[in-house]
C-alpha positions as CSV (number, residue, x, y, z in Angstrom):
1,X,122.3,87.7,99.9
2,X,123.0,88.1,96.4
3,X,125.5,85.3,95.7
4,X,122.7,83.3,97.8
5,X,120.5,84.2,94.7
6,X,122.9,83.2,91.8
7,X,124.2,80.0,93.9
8,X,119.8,79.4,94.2
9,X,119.4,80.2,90.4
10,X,122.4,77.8,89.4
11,X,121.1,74.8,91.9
12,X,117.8,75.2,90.3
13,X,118.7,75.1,86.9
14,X,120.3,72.1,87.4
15,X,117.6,70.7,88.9
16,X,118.7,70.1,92.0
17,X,116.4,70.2,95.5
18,X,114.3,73.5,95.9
19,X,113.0,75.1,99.4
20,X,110.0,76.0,97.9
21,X,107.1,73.5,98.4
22,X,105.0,72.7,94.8
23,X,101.5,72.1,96.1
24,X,98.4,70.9,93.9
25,X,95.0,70.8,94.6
26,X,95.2,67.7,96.6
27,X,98.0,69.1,98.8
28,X,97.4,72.7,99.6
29,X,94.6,72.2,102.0
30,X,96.9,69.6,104.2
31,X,100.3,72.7,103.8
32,X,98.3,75.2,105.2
33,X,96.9,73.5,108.4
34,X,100.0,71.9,108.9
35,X,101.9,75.3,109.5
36,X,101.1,78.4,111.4
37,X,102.1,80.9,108.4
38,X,103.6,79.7,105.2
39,X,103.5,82.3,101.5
40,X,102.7,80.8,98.8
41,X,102.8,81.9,95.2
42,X,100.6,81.2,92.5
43,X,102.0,81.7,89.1
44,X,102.8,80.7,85.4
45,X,105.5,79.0,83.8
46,X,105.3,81.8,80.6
47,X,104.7,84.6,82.7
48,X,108.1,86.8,83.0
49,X,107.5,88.7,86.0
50,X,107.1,84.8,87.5
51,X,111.0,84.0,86.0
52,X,112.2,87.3,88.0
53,X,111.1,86.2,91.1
54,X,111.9,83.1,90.8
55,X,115.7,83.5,91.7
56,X,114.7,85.9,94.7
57,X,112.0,82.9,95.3
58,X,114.3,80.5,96.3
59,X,116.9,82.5,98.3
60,X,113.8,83.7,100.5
61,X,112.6,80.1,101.2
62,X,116.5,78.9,102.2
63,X,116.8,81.8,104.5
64,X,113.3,81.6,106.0
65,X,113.5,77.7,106.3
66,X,115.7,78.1,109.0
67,X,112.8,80.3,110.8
68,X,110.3,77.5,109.9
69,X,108.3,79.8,107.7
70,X,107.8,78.3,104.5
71,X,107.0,79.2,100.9
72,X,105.5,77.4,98.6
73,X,104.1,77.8,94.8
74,X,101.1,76.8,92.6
75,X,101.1,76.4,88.8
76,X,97.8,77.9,87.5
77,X,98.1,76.3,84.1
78,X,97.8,72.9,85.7
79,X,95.7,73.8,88.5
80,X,93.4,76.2,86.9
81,X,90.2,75.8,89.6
82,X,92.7,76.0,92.6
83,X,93.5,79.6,91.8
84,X,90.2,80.6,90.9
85,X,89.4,79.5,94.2
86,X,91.4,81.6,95.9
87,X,90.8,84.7,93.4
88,X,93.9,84.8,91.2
89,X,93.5,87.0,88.4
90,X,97.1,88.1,87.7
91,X,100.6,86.6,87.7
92,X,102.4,86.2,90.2
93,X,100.0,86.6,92.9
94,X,101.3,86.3,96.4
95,X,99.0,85.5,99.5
96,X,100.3,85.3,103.4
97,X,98.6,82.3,105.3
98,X,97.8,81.6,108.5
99,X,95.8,78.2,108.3
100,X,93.1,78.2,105.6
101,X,91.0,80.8,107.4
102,X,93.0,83.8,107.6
103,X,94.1,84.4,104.0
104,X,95.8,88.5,103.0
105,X,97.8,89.6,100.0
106,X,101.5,90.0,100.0
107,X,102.2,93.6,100.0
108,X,105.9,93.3,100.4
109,X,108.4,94.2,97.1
110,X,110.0,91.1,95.2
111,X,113.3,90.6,96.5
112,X,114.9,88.4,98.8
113,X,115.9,90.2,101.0
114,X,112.3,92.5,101.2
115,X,110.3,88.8,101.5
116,X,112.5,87.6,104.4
117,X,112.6,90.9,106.1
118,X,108.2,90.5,105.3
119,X,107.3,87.5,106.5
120,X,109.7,87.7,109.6
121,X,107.3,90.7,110.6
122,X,104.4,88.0,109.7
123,X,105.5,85.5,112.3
124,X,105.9,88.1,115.0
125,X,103.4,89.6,117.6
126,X,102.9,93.1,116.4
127,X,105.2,94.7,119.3
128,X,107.4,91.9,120.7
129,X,108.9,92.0,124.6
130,X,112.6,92.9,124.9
131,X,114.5,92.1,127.4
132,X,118.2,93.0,128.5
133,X,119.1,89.4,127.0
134,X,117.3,89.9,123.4
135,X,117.7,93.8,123.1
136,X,120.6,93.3,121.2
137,X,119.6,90.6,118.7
138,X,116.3,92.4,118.1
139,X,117.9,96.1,117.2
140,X,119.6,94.2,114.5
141,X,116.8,92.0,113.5
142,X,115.9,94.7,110.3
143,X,116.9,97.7,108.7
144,X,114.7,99.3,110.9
145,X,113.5,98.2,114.2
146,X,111.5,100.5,116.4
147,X,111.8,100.0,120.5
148,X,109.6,101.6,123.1
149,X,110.6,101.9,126.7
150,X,108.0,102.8,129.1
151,X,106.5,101.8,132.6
152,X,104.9,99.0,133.5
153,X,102.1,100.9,134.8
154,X,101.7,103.6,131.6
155,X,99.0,102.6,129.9
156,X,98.6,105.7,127.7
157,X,101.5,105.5,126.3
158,X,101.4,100.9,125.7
159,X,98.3,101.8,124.1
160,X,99.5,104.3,121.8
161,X,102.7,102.3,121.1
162,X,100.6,99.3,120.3
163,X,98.0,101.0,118.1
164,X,100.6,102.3,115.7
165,X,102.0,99.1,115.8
166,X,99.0,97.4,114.6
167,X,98.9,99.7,111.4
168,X,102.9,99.7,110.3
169,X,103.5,96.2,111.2
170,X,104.1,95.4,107.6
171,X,106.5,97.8,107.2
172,X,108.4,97.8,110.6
173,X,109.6,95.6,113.4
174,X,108.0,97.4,116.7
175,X,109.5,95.8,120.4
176,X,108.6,97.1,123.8
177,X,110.2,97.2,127.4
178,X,109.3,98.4,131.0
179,X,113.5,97.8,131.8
180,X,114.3,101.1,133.6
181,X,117.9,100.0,133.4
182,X,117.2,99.4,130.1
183,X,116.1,102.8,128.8
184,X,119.0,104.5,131.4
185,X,121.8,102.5,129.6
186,X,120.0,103.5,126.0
187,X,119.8,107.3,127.6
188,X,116.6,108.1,127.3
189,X,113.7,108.4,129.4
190,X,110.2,106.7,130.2
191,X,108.4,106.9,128.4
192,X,110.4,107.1,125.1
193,X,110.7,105.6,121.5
194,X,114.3,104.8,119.6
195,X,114.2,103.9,115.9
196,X,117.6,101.6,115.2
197,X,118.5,101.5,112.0
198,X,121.4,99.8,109.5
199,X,121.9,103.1,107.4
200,X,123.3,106.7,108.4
201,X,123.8,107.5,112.3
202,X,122.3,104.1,113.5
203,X,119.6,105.4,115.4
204,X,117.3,108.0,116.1
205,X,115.2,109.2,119.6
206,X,111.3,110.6,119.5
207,X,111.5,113.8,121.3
208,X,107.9,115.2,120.2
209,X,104.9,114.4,122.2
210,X,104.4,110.4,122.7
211,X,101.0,110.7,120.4
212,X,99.6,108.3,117.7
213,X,100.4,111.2,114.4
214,X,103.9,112.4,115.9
215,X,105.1,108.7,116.7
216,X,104.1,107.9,113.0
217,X,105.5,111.1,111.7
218,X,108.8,110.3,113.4
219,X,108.9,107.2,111.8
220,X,108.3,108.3,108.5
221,X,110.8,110.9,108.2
222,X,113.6,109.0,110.8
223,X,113.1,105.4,108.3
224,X,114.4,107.0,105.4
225,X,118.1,107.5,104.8
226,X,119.7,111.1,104.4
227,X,120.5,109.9,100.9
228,X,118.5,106.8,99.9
229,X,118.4,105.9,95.6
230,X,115.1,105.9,94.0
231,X,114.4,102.6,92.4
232,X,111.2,100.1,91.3
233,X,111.3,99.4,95.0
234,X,111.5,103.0,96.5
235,X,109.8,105.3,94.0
236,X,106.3,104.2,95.3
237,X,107.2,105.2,99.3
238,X,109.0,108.1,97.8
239,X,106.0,109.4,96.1
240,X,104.2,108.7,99.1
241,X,106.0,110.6,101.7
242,X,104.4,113.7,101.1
243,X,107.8,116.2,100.8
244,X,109.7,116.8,97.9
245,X,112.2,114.6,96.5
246,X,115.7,116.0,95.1
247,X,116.8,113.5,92.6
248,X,120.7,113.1,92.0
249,X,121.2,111.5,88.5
250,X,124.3,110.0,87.3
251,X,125.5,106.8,85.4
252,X,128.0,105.5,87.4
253,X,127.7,103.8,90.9
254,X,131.1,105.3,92.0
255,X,129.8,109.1,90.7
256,X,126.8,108.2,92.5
257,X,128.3,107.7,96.0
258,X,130.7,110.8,95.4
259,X,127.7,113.2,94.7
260,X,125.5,111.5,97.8
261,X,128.5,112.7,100.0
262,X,128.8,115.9,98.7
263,X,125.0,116.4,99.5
264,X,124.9,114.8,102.5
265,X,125.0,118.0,104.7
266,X,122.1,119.0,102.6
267,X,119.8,116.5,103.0
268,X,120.8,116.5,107.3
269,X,120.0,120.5,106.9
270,X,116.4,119.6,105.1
271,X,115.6,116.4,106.7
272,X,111.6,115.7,107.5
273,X,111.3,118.8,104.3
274,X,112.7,117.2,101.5
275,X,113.8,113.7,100.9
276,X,117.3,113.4,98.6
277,X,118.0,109.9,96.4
278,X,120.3,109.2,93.8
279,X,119.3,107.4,90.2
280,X,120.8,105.4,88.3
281,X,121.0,107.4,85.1
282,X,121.9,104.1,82.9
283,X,119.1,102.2,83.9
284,X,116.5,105.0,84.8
285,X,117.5,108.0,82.8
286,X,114.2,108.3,80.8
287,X,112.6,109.3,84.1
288,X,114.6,112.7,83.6
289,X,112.3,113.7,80.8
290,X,109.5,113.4,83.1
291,X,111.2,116.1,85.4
292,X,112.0,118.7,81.9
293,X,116.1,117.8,82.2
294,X,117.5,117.1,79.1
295,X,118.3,113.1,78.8
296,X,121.4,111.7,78.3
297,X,123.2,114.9,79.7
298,X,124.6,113.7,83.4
299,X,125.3,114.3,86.3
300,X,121.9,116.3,87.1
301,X,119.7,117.2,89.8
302,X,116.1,118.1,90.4
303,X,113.3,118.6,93.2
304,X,110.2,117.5,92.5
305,X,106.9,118.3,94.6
306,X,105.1,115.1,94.8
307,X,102.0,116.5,96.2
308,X,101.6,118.4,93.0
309,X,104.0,116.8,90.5
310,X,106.0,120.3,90.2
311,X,109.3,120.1,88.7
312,X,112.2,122.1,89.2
313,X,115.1,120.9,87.2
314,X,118.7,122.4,88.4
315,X,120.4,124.2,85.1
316,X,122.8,121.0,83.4
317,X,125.7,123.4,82.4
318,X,125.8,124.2,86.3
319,X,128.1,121.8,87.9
320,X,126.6,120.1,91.2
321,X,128.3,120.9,94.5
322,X,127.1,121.4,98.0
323,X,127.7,125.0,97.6
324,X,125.6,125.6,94.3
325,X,123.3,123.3,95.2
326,X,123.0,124.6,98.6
327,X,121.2,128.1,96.9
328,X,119.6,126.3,94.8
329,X,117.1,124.2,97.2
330,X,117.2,127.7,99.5
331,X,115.6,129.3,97.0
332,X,113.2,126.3,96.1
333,X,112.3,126.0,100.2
334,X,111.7,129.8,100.1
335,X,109.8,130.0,96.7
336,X,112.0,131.9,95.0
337,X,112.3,130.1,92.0
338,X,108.6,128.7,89.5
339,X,108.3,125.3,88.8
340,X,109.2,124.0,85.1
341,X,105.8,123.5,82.6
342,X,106.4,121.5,80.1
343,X,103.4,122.3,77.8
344,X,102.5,121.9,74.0
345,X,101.3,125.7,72.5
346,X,97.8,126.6,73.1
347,X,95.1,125.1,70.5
348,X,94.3,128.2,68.0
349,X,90.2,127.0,67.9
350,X,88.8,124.3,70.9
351,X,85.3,123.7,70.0
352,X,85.1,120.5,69.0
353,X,83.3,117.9,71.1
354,X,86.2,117.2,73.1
355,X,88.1,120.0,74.7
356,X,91.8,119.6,74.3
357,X,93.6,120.4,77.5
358,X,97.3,121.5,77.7
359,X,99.2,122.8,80.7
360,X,99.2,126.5,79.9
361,X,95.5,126.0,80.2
362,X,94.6,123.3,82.7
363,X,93.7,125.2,85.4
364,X,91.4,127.3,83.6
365,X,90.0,124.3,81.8
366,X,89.9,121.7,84.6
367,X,89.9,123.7,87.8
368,X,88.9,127.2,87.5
369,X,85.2,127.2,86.3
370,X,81.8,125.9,87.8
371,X,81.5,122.9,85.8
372,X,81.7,119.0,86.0
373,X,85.0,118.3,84.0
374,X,85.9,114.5,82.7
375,X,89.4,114.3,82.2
376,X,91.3,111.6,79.8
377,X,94.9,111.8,80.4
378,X,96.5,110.0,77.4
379,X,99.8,108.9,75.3
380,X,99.2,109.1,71.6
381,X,101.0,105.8,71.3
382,X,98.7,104.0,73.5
383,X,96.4,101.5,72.0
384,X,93.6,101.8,74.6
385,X,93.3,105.5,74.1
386,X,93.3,105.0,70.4
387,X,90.2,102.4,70.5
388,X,88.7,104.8,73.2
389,X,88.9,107.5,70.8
390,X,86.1,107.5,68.6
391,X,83.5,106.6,71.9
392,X,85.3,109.5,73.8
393,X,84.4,111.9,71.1
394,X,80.6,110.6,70.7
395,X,80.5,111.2,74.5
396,X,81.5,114.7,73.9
397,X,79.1,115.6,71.4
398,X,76.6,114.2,73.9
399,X,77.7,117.1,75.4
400,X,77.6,120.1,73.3
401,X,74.5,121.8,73.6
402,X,74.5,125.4,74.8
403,X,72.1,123.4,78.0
404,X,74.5,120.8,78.4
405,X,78.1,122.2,77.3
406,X,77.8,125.2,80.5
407,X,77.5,122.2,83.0
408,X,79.6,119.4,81.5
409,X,83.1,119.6,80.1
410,X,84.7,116.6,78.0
411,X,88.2,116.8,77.2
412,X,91.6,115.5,76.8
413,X,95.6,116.1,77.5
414,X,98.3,114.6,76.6
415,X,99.9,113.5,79.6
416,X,103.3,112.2,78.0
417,X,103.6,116.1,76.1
418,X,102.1,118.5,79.4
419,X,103.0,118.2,82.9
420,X,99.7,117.8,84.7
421,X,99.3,118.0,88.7
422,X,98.6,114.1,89.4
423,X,101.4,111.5,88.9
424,X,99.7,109.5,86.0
425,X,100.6,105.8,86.1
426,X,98.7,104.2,83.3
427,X,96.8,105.0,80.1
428,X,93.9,105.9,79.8
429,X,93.8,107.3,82.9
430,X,90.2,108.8,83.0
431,X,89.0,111.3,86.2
432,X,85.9,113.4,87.0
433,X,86.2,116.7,88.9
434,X,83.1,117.8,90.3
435,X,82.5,121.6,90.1
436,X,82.8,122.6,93.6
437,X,85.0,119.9,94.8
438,X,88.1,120.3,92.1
439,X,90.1,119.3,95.1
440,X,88.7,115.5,95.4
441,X,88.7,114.3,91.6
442,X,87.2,110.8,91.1
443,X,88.9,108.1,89.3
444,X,87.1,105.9,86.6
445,X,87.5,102.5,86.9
446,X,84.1,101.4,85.0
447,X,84.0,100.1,81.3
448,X,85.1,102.1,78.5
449,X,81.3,102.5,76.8
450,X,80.1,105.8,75.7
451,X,76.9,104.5,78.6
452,X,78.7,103.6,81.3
453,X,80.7,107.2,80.7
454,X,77.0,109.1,80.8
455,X,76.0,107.4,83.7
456,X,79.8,108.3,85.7
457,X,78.9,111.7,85.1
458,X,75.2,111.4,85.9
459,X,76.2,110.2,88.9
460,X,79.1,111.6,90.9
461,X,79.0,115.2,88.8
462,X,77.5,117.9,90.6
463,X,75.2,118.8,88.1
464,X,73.8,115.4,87.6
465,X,73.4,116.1,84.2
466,X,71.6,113.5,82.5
467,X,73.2,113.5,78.7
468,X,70.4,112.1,75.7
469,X,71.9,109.5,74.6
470,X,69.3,107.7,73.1
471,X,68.2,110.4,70.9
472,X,71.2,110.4,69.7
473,X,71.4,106.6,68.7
474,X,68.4,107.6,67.0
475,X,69.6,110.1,65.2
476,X,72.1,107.7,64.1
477,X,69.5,105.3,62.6
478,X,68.2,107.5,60.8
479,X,70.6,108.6,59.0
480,X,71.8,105.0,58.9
481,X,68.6,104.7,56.9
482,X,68.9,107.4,54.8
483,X,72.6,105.8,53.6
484,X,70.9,102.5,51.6
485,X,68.5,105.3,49.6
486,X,70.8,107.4,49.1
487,X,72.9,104.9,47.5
488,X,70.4,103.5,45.6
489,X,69.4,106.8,44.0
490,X,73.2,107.2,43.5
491,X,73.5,103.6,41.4
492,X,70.6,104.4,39.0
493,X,72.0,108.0,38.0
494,X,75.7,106.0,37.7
495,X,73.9,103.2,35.6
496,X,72.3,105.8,33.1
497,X,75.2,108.0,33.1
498,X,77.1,104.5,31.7
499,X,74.1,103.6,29.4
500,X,75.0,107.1,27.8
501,X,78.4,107.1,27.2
502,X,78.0,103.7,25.9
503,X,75.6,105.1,23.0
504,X,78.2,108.0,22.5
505,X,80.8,105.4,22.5
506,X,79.0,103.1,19.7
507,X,78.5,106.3,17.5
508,X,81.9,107.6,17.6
509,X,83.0,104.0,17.1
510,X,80.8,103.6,13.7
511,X,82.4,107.1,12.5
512,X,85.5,106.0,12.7
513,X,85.0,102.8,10.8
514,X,83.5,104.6,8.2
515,X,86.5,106.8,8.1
516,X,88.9,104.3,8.3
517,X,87.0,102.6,4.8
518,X,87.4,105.9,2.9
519,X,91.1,105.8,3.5
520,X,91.6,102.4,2.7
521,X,90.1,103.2,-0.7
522,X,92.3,106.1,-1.2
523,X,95.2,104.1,0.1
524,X,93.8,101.6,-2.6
525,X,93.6,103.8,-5.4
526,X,97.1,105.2,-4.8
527,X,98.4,102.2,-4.3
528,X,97.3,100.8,-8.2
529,X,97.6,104.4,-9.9
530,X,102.0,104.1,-8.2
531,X,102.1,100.5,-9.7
532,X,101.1,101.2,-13.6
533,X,103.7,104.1,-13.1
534,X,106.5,101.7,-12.2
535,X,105.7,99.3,-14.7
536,X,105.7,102.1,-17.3
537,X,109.4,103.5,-16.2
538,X,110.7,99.8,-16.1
539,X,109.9,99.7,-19.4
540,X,111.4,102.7,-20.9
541,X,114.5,101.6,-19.0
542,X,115.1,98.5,-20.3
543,X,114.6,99.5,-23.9
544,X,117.2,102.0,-23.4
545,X,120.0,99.3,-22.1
């Protein structure tokens, strides 16, 4: 697949016959009727996430040609009212169709392999017959392909099958058979579910109840490898998955593979508790700051609980083998050991309008107190947060009276310097926790005015506290009034203060003329008195030669 994308990239930029359709305004009405499903992409010619797909683009639409599923693309600079039509606001934007009616996004990642693999899914029923003829082709169809095998006549268990179906059809391929044969040659029995897979031991069986939670349990913990590799495409599931993730770091592909074998047994001992990956350290080794291991300093290992963004960085003068290791996630699994803090020191004085949070202190700040707390989580290189700023702090002081300041907290933390509970994935990231319901923090998603900020806390704070705002902005004109007085009182003392030293000036000027006239004279008087002497010696002089 990947010389498929080079070979694409080349043909392309040679000009040379694309798979993917270019449609226009005229045209795009007429594609979509004319094929059961189809993708199509809307994008710019400037924008660079569109000249990464582009490659992967084009290798999807050869592959899924020969499945009659097409893909096709839309310019927005040159068909601006086209994509407003259909709600583009960011580039690229992906949308599946079936006809013109039935329009959803792409949810799939960007690569060729993860589009076909998509929209194969897409052109499927959501659990497909097998039969002894297609059993084979189908277990092989994706990485992961999901079969049930149960009577004809169970309709508990087709029902429960097909409504888990229904809601992972995105993400897996799901087929179904009532074969007897079928399920004796697989070994198992009716009613029973086998996840095949192209990664570890090929295949795993549902032994737990055939329910709805354990079936999707199953196929949460069975989907993903013993040793998978956290990447742009993974981290999101990984985060997701609700266990801990061990994360193996090294620079090298080969050191990779050789430490993912040598923790192997581990992560078969812990499977379904904690999920192992390797990263690459080259490409990715920032992300190790995030966890509190020194960057740059590889191989290294760490767990991190994703629930509640707990690190637990593995000592980087210990060497990493399955014995040392081994202890080290016992004694994680068995809390033994605290999680890392990365925190900045405790403010000396916090009484400003906006509390400053750090991690020493967040629970006691944010968690552990009866009030409504509004939380900015920000990086002090971030130009949002620095325009936010000022408003932030004029929210806080809206804030401060003794009434007001023992029901409502304003405050701060620097998310990039203290290691806070939620994985924070832009800046500013702004949340509300409601006293009483600390657990279930809302995120703001309004505009970034010190009014729209009242009224977010007016509203979904317990309290309901209703901040004075316009008394304030009052406040504020007045004293804005007060300035142009103030100033103008200031410009008449400054203007007599000058006419004074002027006057000063003039006298001290005249004194020094008169001065300077009284030593000319002198100067004069020498000057004549030095002359008749010369002229006298001259004189004498001559007479004597």
């Amino acid at each position: 697949m990947r010389y498929s994308i080079v070979l694409t990239a080349v043909l392309a930029s040679l000009g040379l016959a694309s798979d993917v359709h270019e449609l226009k305004d005229d045209t795009l009405q007429g594609f979509v009727e004319e094929h059961d499903l189809s993708l199509i992409e809307f994008f710019a010619p400037w924008c660079g996430h569109c000249k990464a797909l582009a490659p992967e683009y084009e290798s999807a639409a050869t592959t899924l040609k020969e499945k009659n599923i097409p893909l096709a693309k839309v310019d927005c600079t040159e068909e601006q009212e086209l994509c407003k039509k259909y709600g583009v606001e960011g580039y690229p934007t992906l949308k599946v169709f079936r006809g013109d009616d039935n329009i959803t996004p792409y949810t799939g990642q960007r690569k060729a392999d993860a589009i076909v693999s998509y929209m194969t899914k897409q052109s499927l029923p959501a659990v497909s017959d097998v039969t002894k003829d297609s059993i084979d082709e189908f277990k092989t169809a994706d990485k992961v392909v999901l079969v049930a095998y149960f009577a004809a006549d169970d309709k508990a268990s087709n029902e429960t099958f097909t409504s888990v179906a229904n809601g992972l059809r995105d993400n897996y391929l799901f087929g179904a058979t009532n074969d007897a044969e079928l399920a004796k040659a697989e070994g198992v029995k009716q009613p029973a579910l086998v996840l095949y897979k192209s990664f570890d031991e090929g295949k795993d069986t549902h032994t737990e109840a055939f329910e709805k939670e354990a079936i999707e349990s199953f196929i949460k913990v069975a989907s993903t490898p013993l040793v998978g590799e956290v990447g742009p495409e993974t981290y999101s599931g990984y985060m997701a998955a609700g266990i801990p993730l061990a994360y193996i770091f090294a620079e090298e592909q080969d050191e990779r593979d050789t430490l993912a074998k040598e923790l192997k047994p581990l992560a078969e001992k812990y499977k379904g508790k904690i999920n192992f990956a390797t990263i690459d350290a080259k490409s990715f080794g920032q992300h190790a700051g995030n966890l509190n291991l020194e960057v740059g300093k590889w191989p290294a290992f760490a767990i991190q609980k994703t629930d509640k963004n707990q690190k637990y960085p593995y000592g980087q003068d210990k060497k990493i083998t399955e014995k040392d290791i081994g202890s080290f996630v016992e004694d994680f699994v068995n809390d033994k050991i605290q999680p890392s803090v990365k925190s900045e020191p405790i403010p000396e004085s916090n009484d400003g309008p906006v509390t400053v949070v750090v991690a020493h202190e967040y629970e006691k700040l944010v968690i552990d107190n009866d009030k409504d707390v509004l939380l900015e989580f920000y990086a002090p290189w971030c130009g949002h947060c620095k325009a936010l700023a000022p408003k932030y702090e004029e929210l806080g002081a809206l804030y401060a009276s003794p009434e007001f300041s023992k029901l409502v907290t304003v405050a701060k933390v620097d998310a990039t310097a203290n290691d806070v509970p939620d994985e924070i994935q832009g800046f500013p990231t702004i949340k509300l926790f409601p006293a009483g319901k600390k657990d279930s923090p809302i995120d703001y998603s309004g505009g970034r005015t010190v009014e729209d900020l009242v009224a977010f806390i007016e509203e979904n704070g317990t309290h309901k506290v209703k901040a004075a705002i316009e008394a304030v902005k009052e406040a504020a004109e007045d004293v804005a009034e007060e300035i142009p007085e103030q100033a103008a009182a200031a410009s008449e003392k400054a203007k007599d203060a000058a006419e004074s030293a002027t006057d000063k000036a003039k006298d001290a000027a005249e004194t020094v003329a008169d001065k300077a006239e009284d030593v000319t004279e002198s100067v004069k008087s020498a000057a004549s008195e030095a002359t008749e002497s010369a002229k006298s010696a001259a004189s004498e002089v001559h007479d004597e030669l």
